[in-house]
Gaussian input, Z-matrix of N, CA and C with variables (Angstrom, degrees):
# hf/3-21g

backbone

0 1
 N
 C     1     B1
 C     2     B2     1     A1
 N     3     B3     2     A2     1     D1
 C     4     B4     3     A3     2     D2
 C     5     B5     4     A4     3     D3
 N     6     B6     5     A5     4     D4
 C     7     B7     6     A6     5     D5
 C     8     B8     7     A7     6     D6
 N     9     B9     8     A8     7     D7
 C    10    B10     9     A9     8     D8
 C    11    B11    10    A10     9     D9
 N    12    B12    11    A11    10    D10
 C    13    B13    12    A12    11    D11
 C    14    B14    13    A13    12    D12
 N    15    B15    14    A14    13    D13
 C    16    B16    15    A15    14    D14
 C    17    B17    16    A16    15    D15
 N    18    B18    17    A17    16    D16
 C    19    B19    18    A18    17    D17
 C    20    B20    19    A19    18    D18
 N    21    B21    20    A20    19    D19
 C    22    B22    21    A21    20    D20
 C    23    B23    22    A22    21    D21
 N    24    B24    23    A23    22    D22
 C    25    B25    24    A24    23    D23
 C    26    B26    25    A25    24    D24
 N    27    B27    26    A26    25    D25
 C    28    B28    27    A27    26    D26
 C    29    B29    28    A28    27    D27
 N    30    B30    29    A29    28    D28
 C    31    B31    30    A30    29    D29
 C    32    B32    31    A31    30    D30
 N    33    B33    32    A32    31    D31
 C    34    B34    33    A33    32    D32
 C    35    B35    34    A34    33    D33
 N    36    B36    35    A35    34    D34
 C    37    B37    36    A36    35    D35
 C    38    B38    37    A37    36    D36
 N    39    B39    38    A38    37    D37
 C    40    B40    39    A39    38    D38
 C    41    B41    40    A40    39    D39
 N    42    B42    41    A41    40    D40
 C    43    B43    42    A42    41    D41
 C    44    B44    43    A43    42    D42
 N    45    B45    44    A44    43    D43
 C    46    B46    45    A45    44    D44
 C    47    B47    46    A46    45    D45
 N    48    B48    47    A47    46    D46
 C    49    B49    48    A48    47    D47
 C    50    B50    49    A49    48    D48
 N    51    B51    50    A50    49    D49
 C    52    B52    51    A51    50    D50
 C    53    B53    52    A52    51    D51
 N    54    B54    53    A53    52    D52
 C    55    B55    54    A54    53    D53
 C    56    B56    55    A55    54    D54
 N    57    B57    56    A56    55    D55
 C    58    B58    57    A57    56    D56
 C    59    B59    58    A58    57    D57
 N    60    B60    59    A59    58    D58
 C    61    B61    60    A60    59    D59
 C    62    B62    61    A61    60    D60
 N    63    B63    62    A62    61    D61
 C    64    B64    63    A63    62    D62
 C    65    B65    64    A64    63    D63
 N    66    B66    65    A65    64    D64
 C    67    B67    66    A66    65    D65
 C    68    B68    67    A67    66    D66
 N    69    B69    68    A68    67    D67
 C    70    B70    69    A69    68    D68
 C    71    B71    70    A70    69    D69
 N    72    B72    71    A71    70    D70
 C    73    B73    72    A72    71    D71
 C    74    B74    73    A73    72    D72
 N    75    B75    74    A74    73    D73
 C    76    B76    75    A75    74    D74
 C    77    B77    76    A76    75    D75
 N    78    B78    77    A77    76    D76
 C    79    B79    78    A78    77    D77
 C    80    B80    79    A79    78    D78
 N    81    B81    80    A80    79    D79
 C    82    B82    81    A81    80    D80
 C    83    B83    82    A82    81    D81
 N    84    B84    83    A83    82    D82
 C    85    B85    84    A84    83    D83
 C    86    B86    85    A85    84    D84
 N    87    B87    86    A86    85    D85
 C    88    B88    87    A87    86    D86
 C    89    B89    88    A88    87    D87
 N    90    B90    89    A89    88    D88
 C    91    B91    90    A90    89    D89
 C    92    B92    91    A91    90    D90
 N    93    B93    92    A92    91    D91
 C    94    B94    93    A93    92    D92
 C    95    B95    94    A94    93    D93
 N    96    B96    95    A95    94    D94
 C    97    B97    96    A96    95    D95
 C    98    B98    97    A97    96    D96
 N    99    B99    98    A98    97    D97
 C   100   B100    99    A99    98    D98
 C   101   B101   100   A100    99    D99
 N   102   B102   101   A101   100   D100
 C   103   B103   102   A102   101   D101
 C   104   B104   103   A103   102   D102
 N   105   B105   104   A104   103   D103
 C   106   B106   105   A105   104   D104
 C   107   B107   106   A106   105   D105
 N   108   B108   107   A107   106   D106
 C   109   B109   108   A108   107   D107
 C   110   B110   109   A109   108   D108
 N   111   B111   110   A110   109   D109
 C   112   B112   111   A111   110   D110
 C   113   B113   112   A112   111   D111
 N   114   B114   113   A113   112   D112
 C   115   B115   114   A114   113   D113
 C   116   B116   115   A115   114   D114
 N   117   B117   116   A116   115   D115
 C   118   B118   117   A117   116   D116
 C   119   B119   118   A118   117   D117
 N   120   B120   119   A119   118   D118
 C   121   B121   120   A120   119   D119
 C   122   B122   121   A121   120   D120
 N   123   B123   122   A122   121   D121
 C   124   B124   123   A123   122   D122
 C   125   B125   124   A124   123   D123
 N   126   B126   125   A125   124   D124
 C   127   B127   126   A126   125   D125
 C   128   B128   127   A127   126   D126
 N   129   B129   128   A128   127   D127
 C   130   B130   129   A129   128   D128
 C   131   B131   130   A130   129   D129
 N   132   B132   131   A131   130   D130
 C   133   B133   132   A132   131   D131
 C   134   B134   133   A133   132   D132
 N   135   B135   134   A134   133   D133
 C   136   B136   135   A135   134   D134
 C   137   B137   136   A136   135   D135
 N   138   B138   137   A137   136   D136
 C   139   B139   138   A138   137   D137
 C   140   B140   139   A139   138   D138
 N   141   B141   140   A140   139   D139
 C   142   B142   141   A141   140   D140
 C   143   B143   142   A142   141   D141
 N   144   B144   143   A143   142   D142
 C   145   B145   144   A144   143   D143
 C   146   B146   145   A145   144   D144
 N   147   B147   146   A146   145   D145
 C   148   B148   147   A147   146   D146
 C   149   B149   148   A148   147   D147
 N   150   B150   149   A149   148   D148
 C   151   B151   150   A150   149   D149
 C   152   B152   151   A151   150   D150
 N   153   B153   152   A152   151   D151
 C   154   B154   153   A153   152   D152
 C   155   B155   154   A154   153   D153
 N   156   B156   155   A155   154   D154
 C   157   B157   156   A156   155   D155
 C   158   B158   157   A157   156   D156
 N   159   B159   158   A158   157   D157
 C   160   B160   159   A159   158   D158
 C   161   B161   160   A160   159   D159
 N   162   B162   161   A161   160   D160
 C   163   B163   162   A162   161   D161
 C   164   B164   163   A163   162   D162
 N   165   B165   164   A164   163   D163
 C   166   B166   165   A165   164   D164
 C   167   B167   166   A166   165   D165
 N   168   B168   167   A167   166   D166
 C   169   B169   168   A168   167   D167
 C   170   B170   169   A169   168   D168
 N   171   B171   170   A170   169   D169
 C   172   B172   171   A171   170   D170
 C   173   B173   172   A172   171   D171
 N   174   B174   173   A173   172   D172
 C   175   B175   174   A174   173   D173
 C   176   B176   175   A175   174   D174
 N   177   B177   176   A176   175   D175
 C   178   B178   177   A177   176   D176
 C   179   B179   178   A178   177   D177
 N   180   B180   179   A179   178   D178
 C   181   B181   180   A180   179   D179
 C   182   B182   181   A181   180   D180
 N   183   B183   182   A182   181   D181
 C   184   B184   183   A183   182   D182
 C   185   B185   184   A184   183   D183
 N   186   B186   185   A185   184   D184
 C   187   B187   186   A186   185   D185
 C   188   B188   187   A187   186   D186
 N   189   B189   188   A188   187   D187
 C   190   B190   189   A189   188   D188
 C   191   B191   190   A190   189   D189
 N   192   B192   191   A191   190   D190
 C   193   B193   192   A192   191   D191
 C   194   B194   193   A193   192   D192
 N   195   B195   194   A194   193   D193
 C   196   B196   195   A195   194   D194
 C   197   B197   196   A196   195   D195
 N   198   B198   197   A197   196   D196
 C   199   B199   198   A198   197   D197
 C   200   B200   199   A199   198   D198
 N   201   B201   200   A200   199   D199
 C   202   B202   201   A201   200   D200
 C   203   B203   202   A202   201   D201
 N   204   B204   203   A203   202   D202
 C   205   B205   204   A204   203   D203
 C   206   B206   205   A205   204   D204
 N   207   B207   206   A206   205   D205
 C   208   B208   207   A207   206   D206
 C   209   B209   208   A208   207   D207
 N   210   B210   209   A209   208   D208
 C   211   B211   210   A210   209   D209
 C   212   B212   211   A211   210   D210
 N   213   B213   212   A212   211   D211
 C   214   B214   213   A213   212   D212
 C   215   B215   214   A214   213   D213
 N   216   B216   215   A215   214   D214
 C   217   B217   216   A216   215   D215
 C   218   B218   217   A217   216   D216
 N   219   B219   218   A218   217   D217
 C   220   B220   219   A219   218   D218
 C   221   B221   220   A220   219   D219
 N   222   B222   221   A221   220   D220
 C   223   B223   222   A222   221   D221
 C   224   B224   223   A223   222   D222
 N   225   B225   224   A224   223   D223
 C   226   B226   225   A225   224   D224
 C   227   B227   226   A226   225   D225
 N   228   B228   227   A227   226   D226
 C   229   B229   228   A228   227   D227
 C   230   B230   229   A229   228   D228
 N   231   B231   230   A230   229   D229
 C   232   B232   231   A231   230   D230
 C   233   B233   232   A232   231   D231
 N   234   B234   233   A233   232   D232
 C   235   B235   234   A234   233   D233
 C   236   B236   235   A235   234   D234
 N   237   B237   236   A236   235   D235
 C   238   B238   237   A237   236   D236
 C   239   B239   238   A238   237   D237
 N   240   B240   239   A239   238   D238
 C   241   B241   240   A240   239   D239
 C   242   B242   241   A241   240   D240
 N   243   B243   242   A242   241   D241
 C   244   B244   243   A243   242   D242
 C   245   B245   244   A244   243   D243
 N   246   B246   245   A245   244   D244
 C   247   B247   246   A246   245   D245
 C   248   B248   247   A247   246   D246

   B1=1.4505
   B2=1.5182
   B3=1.0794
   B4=1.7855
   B5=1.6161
   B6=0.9229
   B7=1.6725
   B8=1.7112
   B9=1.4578
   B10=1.6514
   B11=1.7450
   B12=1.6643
   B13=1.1532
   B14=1.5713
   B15=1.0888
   B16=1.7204
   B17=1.5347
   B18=1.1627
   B19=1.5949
   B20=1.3649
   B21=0.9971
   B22=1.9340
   B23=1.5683
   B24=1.2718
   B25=1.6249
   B26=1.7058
   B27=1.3568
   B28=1.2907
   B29=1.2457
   B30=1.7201
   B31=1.8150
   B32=1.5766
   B33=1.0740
   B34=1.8759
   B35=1.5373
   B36=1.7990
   B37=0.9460
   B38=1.2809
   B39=1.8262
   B40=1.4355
   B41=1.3920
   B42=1.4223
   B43=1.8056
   B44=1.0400
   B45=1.5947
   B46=1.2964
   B47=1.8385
   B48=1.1297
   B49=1.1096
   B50=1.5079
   B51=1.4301
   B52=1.7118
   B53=1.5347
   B54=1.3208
   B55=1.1891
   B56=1.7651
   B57=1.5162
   B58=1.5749
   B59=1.1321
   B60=1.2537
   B61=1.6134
   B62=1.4367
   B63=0.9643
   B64=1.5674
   B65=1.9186
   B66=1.6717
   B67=1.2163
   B68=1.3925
   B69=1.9449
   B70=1.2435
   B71=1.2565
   B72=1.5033
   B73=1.1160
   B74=1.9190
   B75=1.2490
   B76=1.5990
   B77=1.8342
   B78=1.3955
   B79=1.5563
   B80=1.8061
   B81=1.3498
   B82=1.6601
   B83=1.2207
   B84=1.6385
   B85=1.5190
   B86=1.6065
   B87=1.2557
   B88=1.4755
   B89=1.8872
   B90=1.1243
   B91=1.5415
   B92=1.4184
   B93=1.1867
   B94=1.6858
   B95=1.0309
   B96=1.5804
   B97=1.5159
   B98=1.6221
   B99=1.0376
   B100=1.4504
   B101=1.2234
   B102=1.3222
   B103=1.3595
   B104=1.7965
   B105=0.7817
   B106=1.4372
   B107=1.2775
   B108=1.2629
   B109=1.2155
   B110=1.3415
   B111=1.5505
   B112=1.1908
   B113=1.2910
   B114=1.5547
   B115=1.2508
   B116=1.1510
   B117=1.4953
   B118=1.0651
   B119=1.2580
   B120=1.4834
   B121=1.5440
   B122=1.6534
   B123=1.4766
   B124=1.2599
   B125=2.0750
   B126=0.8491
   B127=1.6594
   B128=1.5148
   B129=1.6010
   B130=0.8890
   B131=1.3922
   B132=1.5597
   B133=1.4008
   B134=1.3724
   B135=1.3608
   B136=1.6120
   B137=1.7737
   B138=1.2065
   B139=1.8699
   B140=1.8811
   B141=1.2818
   B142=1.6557
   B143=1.6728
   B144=1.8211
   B145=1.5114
   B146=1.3711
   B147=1.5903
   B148=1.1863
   B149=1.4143
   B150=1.6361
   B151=1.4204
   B152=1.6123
   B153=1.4929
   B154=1.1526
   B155=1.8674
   B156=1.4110
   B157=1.4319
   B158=1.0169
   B159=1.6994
   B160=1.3618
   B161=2.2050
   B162=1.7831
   B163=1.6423
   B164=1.2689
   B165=1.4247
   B166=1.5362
   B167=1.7478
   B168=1.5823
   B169=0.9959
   B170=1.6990
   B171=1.5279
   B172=1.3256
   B173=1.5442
   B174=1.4724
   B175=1.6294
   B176=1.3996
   B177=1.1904
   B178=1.2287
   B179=1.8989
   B180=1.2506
   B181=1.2200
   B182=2.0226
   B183=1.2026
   B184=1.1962
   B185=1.7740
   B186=0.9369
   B187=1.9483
   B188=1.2348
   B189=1.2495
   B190=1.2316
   B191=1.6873
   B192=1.3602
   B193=1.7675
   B194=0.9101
   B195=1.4922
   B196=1.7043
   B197=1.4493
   B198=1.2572
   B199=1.5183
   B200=1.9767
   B201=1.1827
   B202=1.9346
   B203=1.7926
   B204=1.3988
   B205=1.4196
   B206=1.4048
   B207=2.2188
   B208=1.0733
   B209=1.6756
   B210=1.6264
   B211=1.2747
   B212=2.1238
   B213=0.8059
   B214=1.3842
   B215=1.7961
   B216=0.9597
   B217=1.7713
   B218=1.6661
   B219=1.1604
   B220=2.0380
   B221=1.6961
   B222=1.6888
   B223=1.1279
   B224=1.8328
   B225=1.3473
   B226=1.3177
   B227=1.1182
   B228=1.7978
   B229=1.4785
   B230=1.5217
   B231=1.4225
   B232=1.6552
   B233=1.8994
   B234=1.0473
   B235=1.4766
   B236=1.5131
   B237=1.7378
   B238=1.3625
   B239=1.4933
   B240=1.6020
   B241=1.2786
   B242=1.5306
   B243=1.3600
   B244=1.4403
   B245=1.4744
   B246=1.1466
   B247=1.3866
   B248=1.7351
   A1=108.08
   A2=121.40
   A3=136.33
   A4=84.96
   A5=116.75
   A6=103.80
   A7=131.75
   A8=96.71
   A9=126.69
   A10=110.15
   A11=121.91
   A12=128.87
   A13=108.54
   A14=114.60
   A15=93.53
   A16=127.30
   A17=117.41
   A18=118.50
   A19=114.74
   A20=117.13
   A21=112.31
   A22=108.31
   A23=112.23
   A24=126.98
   A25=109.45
   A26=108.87
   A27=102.85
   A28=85.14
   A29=85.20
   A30=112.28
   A31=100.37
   A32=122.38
   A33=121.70
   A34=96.28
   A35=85.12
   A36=95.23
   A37=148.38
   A38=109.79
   A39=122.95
   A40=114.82
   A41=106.82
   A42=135.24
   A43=87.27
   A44=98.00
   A45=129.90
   A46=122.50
   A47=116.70
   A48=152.28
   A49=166.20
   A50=117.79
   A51=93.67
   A52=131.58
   A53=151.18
   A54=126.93
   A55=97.95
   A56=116.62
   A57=117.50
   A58=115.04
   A59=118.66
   A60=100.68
   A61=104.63
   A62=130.13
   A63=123.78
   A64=88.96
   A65=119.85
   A66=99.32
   A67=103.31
   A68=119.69
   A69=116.45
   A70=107.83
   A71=157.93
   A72=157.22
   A73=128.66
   A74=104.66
   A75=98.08
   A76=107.49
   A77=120.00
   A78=125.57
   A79=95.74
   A80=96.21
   A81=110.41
   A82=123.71
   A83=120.12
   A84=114.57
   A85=94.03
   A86=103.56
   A87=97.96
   A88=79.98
   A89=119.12
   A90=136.79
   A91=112.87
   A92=113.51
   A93=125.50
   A94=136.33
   A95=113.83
   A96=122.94
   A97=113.78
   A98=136.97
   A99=157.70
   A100=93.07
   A101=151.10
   A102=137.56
   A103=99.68
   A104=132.49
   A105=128.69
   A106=125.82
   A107=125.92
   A108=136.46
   A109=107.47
   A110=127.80
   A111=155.31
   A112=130.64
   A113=136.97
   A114=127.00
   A115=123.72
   A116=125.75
   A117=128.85
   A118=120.39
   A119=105.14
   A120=111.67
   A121=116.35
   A122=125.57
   A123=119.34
   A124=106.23
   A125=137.24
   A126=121.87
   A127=102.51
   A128=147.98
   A129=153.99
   A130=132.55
   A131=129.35
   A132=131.84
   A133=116.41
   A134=106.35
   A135=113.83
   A136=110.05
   A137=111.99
   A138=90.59
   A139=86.70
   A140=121.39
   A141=104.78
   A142=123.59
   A143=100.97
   A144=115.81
   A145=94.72
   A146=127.32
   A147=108.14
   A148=149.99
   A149=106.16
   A150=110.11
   A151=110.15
   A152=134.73
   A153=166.95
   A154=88.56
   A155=104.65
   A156=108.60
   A157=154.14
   A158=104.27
   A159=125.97
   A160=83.62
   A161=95.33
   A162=117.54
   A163=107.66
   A164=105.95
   A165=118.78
   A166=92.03
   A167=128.03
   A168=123.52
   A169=105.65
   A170=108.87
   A171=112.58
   A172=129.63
   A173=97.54
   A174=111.84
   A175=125.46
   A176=110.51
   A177=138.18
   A178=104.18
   A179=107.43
   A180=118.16
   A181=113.99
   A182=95.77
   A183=117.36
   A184=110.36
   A185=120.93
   A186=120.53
   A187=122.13
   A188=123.95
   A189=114.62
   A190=115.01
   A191=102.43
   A192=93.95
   A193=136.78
   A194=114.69
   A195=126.99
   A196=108.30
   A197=122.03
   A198=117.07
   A199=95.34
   A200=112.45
   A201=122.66
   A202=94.87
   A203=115.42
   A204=124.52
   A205=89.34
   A206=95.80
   A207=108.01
   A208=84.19
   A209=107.72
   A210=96.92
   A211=99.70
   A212=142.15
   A213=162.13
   A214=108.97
   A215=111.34
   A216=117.53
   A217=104.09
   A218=118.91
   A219=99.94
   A220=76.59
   A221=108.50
   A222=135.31
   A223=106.87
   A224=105.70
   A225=130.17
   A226=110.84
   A227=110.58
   A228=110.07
   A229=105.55
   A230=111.79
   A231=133.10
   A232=103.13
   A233=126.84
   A234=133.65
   A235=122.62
   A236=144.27
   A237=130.37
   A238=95.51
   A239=120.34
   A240=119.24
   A241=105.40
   A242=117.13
   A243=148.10
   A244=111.49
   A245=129.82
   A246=129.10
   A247=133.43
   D1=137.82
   D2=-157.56
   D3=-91.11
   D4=-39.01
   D5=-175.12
   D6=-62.24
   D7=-15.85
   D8=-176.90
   D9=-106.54
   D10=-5.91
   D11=-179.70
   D12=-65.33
   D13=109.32
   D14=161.20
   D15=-100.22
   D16=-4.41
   D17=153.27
   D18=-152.31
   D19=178.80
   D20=167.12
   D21=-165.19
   D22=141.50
   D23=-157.32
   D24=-131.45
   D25=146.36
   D26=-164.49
   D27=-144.98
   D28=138.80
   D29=-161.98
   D30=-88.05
   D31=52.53
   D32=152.81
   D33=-109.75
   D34=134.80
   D35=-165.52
   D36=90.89
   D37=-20.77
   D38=171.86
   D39=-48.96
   D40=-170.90
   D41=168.54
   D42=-154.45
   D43=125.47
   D44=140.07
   D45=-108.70
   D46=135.40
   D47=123.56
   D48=155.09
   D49=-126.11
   D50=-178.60
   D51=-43.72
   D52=149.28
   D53=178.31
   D54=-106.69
   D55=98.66
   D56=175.55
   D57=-80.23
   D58=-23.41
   D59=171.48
   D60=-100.05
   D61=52.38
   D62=-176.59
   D63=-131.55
   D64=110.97
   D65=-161.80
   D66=-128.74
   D67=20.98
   D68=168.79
   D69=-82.11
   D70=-41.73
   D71=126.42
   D72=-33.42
   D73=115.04
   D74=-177.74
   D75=-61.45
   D76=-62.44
   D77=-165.12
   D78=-105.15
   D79=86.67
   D80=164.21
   D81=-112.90
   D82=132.72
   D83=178.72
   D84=-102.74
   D85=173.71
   D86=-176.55
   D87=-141.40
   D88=146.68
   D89=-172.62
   D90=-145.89
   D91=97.83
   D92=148.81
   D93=-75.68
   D94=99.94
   D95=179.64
   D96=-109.44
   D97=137.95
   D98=-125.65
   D99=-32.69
   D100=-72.73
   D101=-169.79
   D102=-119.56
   D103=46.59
   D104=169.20
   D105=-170.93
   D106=152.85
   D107=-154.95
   D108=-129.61
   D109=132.79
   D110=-178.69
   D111=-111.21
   D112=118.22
   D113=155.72
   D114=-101.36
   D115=142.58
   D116=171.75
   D117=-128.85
   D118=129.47
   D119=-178.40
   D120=-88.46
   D121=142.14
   D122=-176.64
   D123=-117.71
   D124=163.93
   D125=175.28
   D126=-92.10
   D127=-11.54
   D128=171.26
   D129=-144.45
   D130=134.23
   D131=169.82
   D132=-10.04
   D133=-62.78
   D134=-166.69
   D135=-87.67
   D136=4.76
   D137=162.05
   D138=-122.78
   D139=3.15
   D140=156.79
   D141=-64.25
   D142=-25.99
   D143=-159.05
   D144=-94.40
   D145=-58.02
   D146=155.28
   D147=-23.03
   D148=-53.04
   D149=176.83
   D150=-72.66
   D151=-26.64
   D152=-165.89
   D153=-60.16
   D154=-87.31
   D155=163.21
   D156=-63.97
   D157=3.63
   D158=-164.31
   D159=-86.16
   D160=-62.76
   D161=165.91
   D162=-10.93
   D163=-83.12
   D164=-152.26
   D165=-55.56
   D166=-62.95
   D167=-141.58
   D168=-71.19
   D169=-20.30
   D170=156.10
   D171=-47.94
   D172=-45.11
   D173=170.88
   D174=-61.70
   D175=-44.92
   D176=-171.07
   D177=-69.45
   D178=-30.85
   D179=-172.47
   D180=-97.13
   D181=-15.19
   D182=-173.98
   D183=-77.83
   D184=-31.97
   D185=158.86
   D186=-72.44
   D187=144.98
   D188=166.23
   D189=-71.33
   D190=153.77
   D191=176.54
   D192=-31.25
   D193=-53.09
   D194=174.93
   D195=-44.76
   D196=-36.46
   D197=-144.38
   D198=-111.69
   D199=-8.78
   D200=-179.36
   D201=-67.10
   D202=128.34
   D203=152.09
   D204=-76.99
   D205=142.28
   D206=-173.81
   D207=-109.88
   D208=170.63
   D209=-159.23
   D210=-95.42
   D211=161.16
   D212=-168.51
   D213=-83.72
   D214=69.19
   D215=176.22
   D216=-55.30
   D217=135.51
   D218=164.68
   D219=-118.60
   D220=123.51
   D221=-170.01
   D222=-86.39
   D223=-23.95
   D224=-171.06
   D225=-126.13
   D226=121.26
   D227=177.14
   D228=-63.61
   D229=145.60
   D230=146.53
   D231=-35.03
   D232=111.10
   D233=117.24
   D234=9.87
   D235=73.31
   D236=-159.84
   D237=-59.95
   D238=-43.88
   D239=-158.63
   D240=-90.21
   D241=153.85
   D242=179.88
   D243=-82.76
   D244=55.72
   D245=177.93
   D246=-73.30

């Protein structure tokens, strides 16, 4: 109910993820939404990884096309040697 909301935040633009230095909680995400920061605790790996990807793909979905970085493939291995 919108009448009981006291703020609401929209994940363009967020960060998501693990929080490793955060070491009172074992499976913590840590989530940055426009000016604030969130932890969230999960009781296991696999609904941390879930919610983890559930996030991003929210985020990810949250720009319009024009405006989504697409991600950078290197289609061609690097050269080991220095020629």
């Amino acid at each position: 109910d919108k009448a009981h909301l006291l703020k609401s935040y929209s994940l363009q633009h967020a960060k998501i993820g693990i929080a490793q230095d955060y070491k009172k909680w074992k499976y913590t995400l840590r989530l940055r939404c426009e000016t604030e920061q969130f932890l969230i605790q999960f009781p296991t790996a696999q609904s941390m990884i879930e919610w983890n990807l559930a996030l991003c793909l929210g985020r990810d979905n949250a720009l319009d096309l024009a405006r989504r970085s697409m991600p950078h493939y290197r289609t061609v291995p690097r050269s080991r040697y220095n020629r």
